[in-house]
C-alpha positions as CSV (number, residue, x, y, z in Angstrom):
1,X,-8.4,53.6,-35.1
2,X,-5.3,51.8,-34.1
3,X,-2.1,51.8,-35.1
4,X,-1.3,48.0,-34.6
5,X,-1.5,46.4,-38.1
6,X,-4.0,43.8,-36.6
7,X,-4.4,41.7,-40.0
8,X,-1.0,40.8,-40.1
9,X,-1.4,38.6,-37.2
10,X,-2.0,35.0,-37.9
11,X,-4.0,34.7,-34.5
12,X,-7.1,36.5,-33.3
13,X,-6.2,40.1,-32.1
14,X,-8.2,42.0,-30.4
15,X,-7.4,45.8,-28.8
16,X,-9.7,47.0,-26.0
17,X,-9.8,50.1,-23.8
18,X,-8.6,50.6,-20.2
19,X,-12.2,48.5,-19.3
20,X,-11.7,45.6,-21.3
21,X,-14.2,46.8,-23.8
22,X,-13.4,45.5,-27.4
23,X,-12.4,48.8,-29.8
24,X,-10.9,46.8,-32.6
25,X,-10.0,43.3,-34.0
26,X,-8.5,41.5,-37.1
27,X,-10.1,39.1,-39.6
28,X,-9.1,35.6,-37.9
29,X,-11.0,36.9,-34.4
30,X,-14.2,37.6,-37.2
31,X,-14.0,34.1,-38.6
32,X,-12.9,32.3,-34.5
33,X,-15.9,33.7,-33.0
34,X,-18.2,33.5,-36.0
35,X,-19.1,36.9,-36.1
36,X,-21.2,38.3,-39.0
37,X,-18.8,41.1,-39.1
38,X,-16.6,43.3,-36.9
39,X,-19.2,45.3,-35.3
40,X,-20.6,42.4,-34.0
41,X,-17.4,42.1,-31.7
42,X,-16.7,45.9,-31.2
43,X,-18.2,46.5,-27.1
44,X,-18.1,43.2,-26.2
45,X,-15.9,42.5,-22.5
46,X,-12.5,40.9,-23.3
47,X,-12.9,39.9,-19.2
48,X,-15.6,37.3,-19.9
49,X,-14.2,35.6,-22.8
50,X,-13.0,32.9,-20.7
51,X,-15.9,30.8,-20.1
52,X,-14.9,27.7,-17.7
53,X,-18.0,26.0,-15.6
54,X,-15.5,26.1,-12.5
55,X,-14.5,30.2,-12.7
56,X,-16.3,32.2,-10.3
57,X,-18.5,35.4,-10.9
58,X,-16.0,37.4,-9.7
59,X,-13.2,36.3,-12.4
60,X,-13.4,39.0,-14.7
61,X,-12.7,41.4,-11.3
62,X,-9.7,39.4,-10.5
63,X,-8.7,39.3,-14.2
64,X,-8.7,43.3,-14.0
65,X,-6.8,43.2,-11.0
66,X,-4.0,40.7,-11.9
67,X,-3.6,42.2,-15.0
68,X,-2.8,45.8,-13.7
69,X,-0.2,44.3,-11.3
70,X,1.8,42.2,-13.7
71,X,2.1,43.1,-17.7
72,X,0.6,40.2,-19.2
73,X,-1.4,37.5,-18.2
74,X,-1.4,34.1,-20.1
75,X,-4.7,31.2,-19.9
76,X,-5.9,28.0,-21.0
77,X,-9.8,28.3,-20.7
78,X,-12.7,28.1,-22.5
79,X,-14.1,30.8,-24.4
80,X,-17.9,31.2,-25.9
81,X,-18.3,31.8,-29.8
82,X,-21.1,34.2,-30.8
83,X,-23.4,31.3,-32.2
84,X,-23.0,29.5,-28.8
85,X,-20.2,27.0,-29.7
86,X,-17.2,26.6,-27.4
87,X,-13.4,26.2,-28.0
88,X,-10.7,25.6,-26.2
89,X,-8.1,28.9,-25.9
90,X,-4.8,29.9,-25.0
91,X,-5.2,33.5,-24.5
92,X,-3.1,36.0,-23.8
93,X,-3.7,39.5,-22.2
94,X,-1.1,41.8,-22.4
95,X,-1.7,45.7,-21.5
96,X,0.3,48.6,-23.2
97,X,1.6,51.9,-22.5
98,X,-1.7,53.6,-22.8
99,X,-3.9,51.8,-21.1
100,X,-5.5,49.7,-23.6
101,X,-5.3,46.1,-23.5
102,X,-4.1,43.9,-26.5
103,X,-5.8,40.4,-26.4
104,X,-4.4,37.4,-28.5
105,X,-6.8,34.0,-28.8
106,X,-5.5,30.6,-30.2
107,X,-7.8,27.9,-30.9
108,X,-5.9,25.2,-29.1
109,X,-8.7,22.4,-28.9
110,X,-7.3,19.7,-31.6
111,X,-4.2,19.8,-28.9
112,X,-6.1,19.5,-25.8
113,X,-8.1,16.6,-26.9
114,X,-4.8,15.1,-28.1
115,X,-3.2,15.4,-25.1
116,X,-6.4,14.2,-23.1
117,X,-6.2,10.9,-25.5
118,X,-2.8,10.8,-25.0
119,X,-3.2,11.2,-21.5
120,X,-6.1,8.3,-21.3
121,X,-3.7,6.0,-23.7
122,X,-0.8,6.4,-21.0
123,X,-3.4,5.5,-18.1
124,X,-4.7,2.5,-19.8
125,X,-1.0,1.6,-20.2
126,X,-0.1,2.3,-16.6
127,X,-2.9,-0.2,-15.4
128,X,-1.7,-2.8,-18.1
129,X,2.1,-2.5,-16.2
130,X,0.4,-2.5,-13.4
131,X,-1.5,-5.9,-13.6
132,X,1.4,-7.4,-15.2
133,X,3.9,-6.5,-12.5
134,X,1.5,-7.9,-10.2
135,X,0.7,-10.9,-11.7
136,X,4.7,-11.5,-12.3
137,X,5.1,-10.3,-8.6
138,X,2.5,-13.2,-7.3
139,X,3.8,-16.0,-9.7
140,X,7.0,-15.3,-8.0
141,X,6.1,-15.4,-4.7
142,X,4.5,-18.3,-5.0
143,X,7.9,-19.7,-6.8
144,X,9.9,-18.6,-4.6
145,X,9.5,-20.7,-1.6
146,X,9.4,-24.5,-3.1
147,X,12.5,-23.3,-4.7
148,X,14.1,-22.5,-1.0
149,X,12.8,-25.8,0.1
150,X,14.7,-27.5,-3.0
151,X,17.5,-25.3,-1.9
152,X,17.6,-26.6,1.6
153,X,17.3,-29.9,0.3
154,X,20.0,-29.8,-2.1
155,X,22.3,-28.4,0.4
156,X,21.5,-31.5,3.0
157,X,21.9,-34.3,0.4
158,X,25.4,-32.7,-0.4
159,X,26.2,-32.5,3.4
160,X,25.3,-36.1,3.5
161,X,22.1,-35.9,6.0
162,X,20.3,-38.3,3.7
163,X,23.6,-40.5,3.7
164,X,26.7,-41.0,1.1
165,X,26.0,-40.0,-2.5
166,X,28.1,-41.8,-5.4
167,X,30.5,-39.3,-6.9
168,X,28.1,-39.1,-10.2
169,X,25.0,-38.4,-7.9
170,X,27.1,-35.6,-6.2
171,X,27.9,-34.0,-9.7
172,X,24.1,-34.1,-10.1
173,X,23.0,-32.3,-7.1
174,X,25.7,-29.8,-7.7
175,X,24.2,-28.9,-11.2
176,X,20.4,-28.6,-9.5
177,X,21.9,-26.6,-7.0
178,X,23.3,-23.8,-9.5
179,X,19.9,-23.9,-11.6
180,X,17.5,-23.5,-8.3
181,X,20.0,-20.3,-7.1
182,X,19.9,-19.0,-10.4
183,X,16.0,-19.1,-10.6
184,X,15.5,-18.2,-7.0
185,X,17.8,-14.6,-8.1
186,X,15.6,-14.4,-10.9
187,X,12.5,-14.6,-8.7
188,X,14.6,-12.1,-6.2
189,X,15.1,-9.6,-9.1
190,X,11.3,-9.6,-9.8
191,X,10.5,-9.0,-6.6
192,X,13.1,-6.1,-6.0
193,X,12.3,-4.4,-9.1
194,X,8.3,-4.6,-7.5
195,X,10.0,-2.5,-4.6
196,X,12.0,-0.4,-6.6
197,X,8.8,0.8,-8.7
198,X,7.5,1.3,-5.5
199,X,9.8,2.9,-3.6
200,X,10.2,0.5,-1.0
201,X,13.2,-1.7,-1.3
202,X,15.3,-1.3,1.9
203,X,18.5,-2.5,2.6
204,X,19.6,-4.1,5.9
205,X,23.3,-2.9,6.5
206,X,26.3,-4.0,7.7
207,X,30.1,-4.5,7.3
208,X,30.4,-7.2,4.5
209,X,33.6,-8.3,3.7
210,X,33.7,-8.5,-0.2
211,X,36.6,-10.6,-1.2
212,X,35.3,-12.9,1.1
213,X,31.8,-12.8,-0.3
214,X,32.7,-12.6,-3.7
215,X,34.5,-16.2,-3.2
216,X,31.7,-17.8,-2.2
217,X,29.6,-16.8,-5.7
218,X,33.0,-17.6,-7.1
219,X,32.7,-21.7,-5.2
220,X,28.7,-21.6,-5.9
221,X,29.1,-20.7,-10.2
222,X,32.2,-22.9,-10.0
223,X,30.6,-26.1,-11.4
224,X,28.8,-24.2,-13.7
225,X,32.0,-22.7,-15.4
226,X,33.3,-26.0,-15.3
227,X,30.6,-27.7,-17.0
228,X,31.9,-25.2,-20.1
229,X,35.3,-26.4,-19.5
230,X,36.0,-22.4,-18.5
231,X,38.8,-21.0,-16.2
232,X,37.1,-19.0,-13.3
233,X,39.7,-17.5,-11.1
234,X,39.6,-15.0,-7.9
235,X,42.8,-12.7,-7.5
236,X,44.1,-13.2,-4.0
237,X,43.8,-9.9,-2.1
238,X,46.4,-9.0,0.7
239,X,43.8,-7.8,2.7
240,X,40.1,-8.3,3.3
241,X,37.8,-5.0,2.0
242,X,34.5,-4.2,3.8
243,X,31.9,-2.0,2.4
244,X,28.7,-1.0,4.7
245,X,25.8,-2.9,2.5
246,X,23.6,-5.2,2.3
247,X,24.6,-8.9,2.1
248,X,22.3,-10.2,0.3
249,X,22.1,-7.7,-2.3
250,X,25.6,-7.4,-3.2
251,X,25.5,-11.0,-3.3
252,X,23.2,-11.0,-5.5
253,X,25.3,-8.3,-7.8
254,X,28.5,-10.0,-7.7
255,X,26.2,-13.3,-8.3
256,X,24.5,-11.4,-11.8
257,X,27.6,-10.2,-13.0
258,X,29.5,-13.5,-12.9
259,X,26.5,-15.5,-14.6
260,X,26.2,-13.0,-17.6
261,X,30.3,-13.9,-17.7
262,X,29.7,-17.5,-17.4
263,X,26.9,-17.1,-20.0
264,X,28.6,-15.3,-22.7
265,X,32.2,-16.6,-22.7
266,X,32.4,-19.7,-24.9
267,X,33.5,-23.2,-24.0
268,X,37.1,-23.1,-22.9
269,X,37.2,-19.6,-22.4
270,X,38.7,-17.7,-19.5
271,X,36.7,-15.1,-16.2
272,X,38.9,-13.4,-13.7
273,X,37.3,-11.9,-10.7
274,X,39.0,-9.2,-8.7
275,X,38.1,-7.4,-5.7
276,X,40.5,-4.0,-5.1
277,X,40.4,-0.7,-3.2
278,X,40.9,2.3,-4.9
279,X,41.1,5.8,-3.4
280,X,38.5,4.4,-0.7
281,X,36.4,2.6,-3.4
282,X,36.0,-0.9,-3.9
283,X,36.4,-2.4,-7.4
284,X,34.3,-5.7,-7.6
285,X,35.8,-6.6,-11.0
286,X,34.9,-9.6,-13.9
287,X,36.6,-9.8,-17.1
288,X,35.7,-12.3,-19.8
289,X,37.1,-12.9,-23.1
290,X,33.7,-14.1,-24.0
291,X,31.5,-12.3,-27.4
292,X,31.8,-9.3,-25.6
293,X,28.7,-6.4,-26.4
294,X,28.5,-4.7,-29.7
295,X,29.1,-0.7,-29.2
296,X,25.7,0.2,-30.3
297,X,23.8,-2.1,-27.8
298,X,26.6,-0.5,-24.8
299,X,24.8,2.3,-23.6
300,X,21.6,0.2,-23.0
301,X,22.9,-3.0,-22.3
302,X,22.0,-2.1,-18.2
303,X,18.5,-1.0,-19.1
304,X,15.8,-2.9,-17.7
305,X,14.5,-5.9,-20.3
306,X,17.1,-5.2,-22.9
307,X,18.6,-8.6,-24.4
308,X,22.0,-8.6,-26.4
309,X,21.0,-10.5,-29.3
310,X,18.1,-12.4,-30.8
311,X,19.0,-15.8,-29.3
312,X,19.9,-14.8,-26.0
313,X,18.0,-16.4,-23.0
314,X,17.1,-14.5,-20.0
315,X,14.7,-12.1,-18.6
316,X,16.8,-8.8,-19.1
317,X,16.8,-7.9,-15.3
318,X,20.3,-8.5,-14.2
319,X,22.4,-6.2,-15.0
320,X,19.4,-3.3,-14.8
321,X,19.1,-4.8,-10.8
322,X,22.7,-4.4,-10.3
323,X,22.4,-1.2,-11.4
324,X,20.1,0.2,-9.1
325,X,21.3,-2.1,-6.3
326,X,24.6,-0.7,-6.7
327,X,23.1,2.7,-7.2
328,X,21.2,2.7,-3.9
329,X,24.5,1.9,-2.4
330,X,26.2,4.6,-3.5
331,X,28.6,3.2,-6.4
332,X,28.4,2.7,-9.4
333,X,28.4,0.4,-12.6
334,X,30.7,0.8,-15.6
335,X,30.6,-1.5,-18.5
336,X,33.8,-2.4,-21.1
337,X,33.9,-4.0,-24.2
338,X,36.1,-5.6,-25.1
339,X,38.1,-5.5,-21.9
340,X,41.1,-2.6,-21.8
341,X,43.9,-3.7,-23.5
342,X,42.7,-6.7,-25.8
343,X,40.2,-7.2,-29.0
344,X,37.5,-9.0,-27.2
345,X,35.4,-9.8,-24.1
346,X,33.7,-7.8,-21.1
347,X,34.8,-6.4,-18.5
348,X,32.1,-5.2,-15.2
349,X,33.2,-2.9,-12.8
350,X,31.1,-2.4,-9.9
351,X,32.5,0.5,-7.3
352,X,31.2,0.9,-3.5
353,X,32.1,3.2,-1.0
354,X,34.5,1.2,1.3
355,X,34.1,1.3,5.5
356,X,36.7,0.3,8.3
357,X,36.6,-3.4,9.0
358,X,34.7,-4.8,12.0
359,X,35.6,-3.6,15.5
360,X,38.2,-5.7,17.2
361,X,38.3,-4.5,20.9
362,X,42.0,-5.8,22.5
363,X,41.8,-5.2,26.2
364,X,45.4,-5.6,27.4
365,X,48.2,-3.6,29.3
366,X,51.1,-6.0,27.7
367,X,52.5,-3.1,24.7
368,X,54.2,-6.3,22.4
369,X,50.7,-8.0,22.3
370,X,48.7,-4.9,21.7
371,X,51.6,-3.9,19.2
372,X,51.4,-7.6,17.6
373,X,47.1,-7.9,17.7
374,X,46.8,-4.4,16.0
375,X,49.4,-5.2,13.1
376,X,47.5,-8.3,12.5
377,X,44.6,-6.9,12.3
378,X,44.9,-3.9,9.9
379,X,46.6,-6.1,7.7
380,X,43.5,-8.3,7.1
381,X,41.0,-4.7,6.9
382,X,40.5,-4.6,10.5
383,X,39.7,-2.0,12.4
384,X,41.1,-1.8,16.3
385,X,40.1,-0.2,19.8
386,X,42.7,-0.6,22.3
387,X,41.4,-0.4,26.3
388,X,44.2,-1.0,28.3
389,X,42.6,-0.5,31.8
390,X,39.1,-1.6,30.7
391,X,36.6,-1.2,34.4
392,X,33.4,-0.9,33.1
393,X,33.1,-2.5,29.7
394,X,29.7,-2.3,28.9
395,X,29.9,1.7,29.6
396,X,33.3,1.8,27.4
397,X,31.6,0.3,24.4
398,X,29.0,2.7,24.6
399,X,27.9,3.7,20.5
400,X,29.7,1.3,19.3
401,X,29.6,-2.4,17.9
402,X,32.4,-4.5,18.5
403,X,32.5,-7.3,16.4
404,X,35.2,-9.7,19.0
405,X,36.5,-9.0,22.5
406,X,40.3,-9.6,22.0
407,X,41.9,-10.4,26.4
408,X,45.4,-10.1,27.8
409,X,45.3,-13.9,29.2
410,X,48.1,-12.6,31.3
411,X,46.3,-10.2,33.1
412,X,45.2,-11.1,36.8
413,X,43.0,-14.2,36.5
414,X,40.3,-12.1,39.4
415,X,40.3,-9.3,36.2
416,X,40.3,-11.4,33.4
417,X,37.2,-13.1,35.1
418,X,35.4,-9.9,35.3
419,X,35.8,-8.7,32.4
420,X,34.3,-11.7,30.6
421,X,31.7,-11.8,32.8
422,X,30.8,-8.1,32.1
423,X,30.7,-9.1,28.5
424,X,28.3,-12.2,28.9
425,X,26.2,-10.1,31.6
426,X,25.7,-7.1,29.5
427,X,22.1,-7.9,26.9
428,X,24.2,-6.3,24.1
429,X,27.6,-7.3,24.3
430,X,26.6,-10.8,25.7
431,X,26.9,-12.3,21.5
432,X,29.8,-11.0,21.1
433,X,32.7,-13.5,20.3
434,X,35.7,-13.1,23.3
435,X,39.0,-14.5,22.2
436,X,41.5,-14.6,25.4
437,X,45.1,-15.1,24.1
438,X,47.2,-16.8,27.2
439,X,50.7,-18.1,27.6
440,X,49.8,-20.4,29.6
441,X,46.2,-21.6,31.3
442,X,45.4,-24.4,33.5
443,X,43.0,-27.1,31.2
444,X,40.2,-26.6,34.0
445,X,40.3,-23.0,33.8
446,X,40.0,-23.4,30.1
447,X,36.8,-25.5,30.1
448,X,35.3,-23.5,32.6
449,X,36.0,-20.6,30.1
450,X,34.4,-22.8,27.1
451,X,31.5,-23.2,28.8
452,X,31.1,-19.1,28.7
453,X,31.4,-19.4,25.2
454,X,35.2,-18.0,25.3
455,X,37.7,-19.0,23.2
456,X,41.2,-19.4,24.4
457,X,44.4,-19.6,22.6
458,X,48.4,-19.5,22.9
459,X,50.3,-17.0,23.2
460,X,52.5,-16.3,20.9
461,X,51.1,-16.9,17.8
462,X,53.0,-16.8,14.0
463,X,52.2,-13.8,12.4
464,X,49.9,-15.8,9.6
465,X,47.8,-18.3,12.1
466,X,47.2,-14.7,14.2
467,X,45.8,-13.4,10.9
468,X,44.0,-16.0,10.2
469,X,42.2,-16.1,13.4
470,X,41.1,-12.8,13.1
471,X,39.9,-12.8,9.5
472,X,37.5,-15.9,10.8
């Protein structure tokens, strides 16, 4: 009847006319639908083999429809057996040159109801994540702020608000006061990997300078590094590099990365922290000569939980947070080991996108000061805006953020007044630090000037103090 060897297909076939009505089928449709034999299949409508609760009356119309505008139509339905019994098909329609209709069924139920388990598996284990990430999430909240009051207090016993300690009481605080940061960041990376599986960590922006923060994680892990008789050293950097971030974030990446360091280099060892710019990148940089990280455990060694070793203490956040802090910043982390150029250690490179340094707004009509101030100031990452007939300040400053007022003191005392009190009038401006560099000013004039919360220095200044002043 048909030229289609049918029996040579290992799925049930079926061939209907230009209606849908069945003219012919192979043995495995016989033994699918558990007919008694092939006649018992020959006139039935291929359009109401699908047999879904939620299909509408009207499907075998649309199936008609659909299937004369495009060449073959594919489902995944359920289709009705002779005896009553229902299976779970992926069928496909497809219609041929003449008009018939050539209808493939495969019994795909054993998969379904895999892929349902599999399905109600991966839920069950979603809630378990779930309940544990917010049971972890609470414990650390509730950590997290008796350890800031130990913080605090740590900090005032060392500043000597609860009097002088003896040196070996000092060397004790200082020990506390590594262990309570470090558990306070591991509380923090909880918490921020809560918002990161959430999608709400935010970051709070603004110019950072690096080397400068950097240095402080560098003074804070000091005693720790020295307690394992290591060498920690910061490269000096000729200027200061600023990258638009969060603070407290990257301080917590630069604080992760020097830890690990600190952790895996051995007694006596050696950690060298860097912080360059590179074709408008900057390179926050810590190289150990520590146990360094076997190659096969590289590639995962930044994954979230994943430990280097069996004996290794830690929770396996750190170096997965400063991924995806650094991440969300724009940069990114590249691990090494051993470090280039030797047999052993670590070296961490984490790369930002770099920014112009704060704002430093000179308002002068002397050319040698402006020339002088400007120098100064890109040498130390500074960025400058020179006014040199400044009348409305408050209107000239408009979309920007200046980070200090820089004054000709030798401008007309009536002009220098204004200006400073268009600064301290103005709701915006008004925090902003003014520094008024004079030749010469009257001690009066001066305090009168402190009392606006304007600072007031000689002029000229060496080349370093100038810098100096600025970078602060």
């Amino acid at each position: 009847m048909t030229e289609i060897p049918l029996d040579a297909i290992g799925e049930a076939a079926f061939v209907t006319d230009a209606d849908f009505r069945v003219v012919d089928c192979n043995a495995r449709a016989i033994d699918l639908f558990r007919a008694p034999s092939r006649e018992a299949l020959l006139g039935l409508d291929a359009a109401d083999f699908p047999n879904d609760h939620d299909l509408s009356a009207e499907f075998p119309t649309y199936l008609r429809e659909r299937l004369t505008a495009v060449p073959f139509v594919v489902l995944e339905n359920h289709v009705k057996r002779l005896d009553g019994s229902t299976f779970v098909s992926e069928t496909i329609l497809h219609r041929l040159a003449d008009g018939r209709v050539f209808v493939t069924l495969r019994d795909v139920s054993v998969r379904v109801e895999s892929l349902h388990r599999l399905e109600e598996a991966n839920e069950r284990l979603r809630a378990a994540v779930r309940d544990r990430t917010e049971f972890v999430s609470n414990v650390s909240h509730e950590l997290r702020t008796p350890l800031t009051s130990m913080s605090y207090a740590l900090t005032n016993m060392t500043r000597g608000l609860c009097g002088p300690l003896p040196d070996k009481a000092k060397d004790y605080v200082g020990r506390l006061q590594v262990d309570v940061k470090r558990l306070l960041t591991t509380v923090n990376d909880i918490l921020d990997l809560r918002q990161m599986e959430n999608g709400t960590l935010t970051l709070r922006k603004s110019c950072v300078p690096l080397t400068k923060l950097f240095g402080e994680v560098v003074d804070s892990l000091s005693i720790q590094a020295q307690t394992k008789r290591q060498t920690l050293t910061l490269a000096p950097a000729p200027k200061e590099i600023y990258a638009e971030a969060d603070r407290h974030k990257i301080e917590r990446v630069c604080f992760n990365i020097l830890s690990n360091a600190i952790k895996y280099t051995p007694e006596g060892g050696a950690i060298a922290v860097s912080v360059t710019e590179q074709d408008g990148q900057a390179l926050l940089r810590v190289d150990d000569n520590g146990i360094g990280i076997p190659p096969e455990a590289l590639p995962r060694v930044s994954q979230r939980y994943f430990r280097v070793g069996d004996q290794v203490t830690g929770t396996g956040l750190g170096l997965s947070i400063v991924r995806e802090i650094v991440t969300l910043h724009g940069g990114n982390l590249h691990i090494e080991s051993p470090v280039p150029g030797t047999d052993c250690g670590t070296r961490v490179t984490a790369t930002l996108p770099t920014c112009p340094g704060p704002l430093q707004v000179i308002v002068s009509g002397d050319d040698d000061l402006i020339a002088e101030v400007t120098q100064a100031a890109e040498a130390v990452g500074l960025s400058v805006r020179v006014d040199r007939e400044a009348i409305d300040v408050p209107k000239g400053c408009e979309g920007v953020t200046p980070a200090r007022f820089l004054l000709d003191g030798s401008l007309p005392e009536s002009y220098l007044g204004d200006l400073v009190c268009q600064i301290r009038g103005d709701a915006r401006l008004a925090p902003t630090p003014i520094l008024i560099l004079s030749p010469g000013m009257e001690p009066s004039r001066r305090a009168e000037y402190g009392r606006m919360r304007v600072e007031v220095r000689p002029w000229p200044l060496a080349p370093d103090a100038l810098r100096t002043i600025l970078r602060d």
